[in-house]
C-alpha positions as a Markdown table, in Angstrom:
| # | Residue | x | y | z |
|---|---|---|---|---|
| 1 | Unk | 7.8 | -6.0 | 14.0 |
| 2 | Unk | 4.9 | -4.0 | 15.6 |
| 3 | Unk | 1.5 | -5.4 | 14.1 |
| 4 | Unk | -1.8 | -3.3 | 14.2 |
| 5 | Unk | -5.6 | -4.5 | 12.8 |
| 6 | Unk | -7.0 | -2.0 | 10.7 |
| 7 | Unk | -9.4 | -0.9 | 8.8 |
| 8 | Unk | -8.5 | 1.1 | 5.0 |
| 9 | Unk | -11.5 | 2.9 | 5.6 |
| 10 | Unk | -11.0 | 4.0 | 9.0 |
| 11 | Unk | -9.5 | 7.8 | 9.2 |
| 12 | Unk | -8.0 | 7.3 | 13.3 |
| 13 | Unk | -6.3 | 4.9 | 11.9 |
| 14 | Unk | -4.8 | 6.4 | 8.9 |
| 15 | Unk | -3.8 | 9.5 | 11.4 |
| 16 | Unk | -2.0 | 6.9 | 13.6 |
| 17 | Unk | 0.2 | 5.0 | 10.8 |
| 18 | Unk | 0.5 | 8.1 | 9.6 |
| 19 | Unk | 2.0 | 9.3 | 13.2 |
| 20 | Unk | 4.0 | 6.1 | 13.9 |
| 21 | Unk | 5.6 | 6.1 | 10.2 |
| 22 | Unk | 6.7 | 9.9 | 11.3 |
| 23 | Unk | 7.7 | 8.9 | 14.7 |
| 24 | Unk | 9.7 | 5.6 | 13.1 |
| 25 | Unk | 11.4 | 7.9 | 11.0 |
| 26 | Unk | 12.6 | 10.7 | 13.4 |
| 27 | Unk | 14.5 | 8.1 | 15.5 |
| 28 | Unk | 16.1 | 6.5 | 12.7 |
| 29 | Unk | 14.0 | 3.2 | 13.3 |
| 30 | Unk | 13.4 | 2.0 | 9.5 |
| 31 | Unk | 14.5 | -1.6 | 11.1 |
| 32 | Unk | 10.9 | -2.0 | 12.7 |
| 33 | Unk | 8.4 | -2.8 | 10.4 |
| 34 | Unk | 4.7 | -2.7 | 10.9 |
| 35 | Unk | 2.4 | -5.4 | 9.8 |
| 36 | Unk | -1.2 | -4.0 | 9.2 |
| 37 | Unk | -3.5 | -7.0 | 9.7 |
| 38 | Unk | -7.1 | -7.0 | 8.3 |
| 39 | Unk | -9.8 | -5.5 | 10.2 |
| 40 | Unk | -12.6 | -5.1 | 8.1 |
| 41 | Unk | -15.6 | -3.0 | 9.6 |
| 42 | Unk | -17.9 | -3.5 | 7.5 |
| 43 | Unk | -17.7 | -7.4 | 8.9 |
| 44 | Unk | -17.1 | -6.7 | 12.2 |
| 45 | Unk | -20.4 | -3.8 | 12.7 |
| 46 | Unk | -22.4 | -6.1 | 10.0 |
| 47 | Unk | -22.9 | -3.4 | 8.0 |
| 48 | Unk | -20.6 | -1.0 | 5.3 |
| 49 | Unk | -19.1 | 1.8 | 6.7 |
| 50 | Unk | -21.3 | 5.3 | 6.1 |
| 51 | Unk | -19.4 | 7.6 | 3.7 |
| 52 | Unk | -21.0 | 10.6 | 5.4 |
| 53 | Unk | -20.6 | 9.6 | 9.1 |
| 54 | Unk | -16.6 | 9.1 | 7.9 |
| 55 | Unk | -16.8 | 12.8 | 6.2 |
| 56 | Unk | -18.1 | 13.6 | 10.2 |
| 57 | Unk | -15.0 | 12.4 | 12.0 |
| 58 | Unk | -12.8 | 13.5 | 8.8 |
| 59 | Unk | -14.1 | 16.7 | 9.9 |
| 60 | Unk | -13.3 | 16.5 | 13.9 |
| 61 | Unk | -9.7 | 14.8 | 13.4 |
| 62 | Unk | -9.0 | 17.7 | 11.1 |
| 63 | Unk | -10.1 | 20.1 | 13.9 |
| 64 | Unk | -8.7 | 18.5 | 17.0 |
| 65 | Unk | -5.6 | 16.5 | 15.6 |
| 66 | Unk | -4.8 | 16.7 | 12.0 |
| 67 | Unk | -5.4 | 19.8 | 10.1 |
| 68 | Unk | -2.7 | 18.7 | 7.5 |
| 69 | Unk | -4.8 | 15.1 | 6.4 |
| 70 | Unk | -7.3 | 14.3 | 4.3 |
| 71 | Unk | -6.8 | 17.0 | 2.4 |
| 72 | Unk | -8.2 | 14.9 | -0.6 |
| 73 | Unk | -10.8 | 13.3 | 0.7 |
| 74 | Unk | -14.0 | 12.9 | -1.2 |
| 75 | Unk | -17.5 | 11.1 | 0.5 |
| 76 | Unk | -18.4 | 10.4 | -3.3 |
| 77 | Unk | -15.2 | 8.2 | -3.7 |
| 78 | Unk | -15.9 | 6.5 | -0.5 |
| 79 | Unk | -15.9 | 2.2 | -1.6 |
| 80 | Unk | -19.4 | 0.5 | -0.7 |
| 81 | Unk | -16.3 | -1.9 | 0.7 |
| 82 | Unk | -12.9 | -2.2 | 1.8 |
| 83 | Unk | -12.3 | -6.0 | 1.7 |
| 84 | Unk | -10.8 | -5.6 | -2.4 |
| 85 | Unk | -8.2 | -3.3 | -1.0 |
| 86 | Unk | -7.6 | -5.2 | 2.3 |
| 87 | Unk | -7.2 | -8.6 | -0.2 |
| 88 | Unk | -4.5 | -6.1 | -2.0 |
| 89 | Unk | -2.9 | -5.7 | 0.9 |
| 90 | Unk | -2.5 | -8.7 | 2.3 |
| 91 | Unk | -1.2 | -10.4 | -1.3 |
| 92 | Unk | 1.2 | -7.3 | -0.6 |
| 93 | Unk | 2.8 | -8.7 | 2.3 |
| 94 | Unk | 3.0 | -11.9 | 0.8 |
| 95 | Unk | 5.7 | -11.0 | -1.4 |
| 96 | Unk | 7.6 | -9.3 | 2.0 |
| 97 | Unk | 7.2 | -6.8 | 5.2 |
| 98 | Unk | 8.7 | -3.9 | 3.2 |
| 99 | Unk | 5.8 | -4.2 | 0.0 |
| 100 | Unk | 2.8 | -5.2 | 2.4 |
| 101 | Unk | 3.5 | -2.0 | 4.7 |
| 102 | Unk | 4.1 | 0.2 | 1.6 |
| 103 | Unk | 0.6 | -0.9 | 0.2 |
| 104 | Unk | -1.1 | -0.4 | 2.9 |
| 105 | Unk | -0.1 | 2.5 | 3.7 |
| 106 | Unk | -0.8 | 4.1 | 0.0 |
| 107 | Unk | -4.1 | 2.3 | 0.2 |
| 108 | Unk | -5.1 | 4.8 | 2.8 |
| 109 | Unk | -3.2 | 7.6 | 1.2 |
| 110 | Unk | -5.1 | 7.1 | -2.2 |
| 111 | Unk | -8.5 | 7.4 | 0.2 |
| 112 | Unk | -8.1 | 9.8 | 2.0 |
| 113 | Unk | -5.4 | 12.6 | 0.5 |
């Protein structure tokens, strides 16, 4: 089990599940699950994460890394907070690895593509 703390909001993260859920699968790996723990942002900075400042690094990622990502992305749609959707999640794992890691991971899809 590899375990990460993440934010549903955060786009580097959403590029790295993204990468390790393509890397898992190209060796044939579906045995390790991944565990994405709650790291909410707007609690930890004591403020809500800025739609616009996200569009920003949507923008760079896109340039630099990910051309193929966020293609759906929309600063409008951006939640005032992510705690709902990390509460989701972690209810999710509660009924197993397999549902937890699925949710969270279409959490982030739903966001941003």
């Amino acid at each position: 089990m590899i375990e990460v703390y993440a934010d549903i909001g955060c786009p580097f993260t959403h590029v790295g599940l993204r990468r390790f859920v393509e890397r898992r699968a190209e060796m044939g790996r579906e045995d390790v699950q991944l565990w994405v723990r709650s790291w909410p942002l707007e609690v930890v900075n004591e403020k809500p994460l800025d739609p616009d400042f996200i569009a920003e690094e949507i923008v760079d990622i896109r340039e630099q890394l990910a051309p193929d990502l966020f293609v759906g992305f929309e600063t409008e749609k951006f939640p005032v907070s992510s705690l709902p959707a990390l509460t989701l999640a972690l209810a999710a794992y509660g009924v197993g690895a397999k549902v937890g890691e699925a949710v969270s991971l279409r959490l982030r899809d739903l966001l941003f593509e």
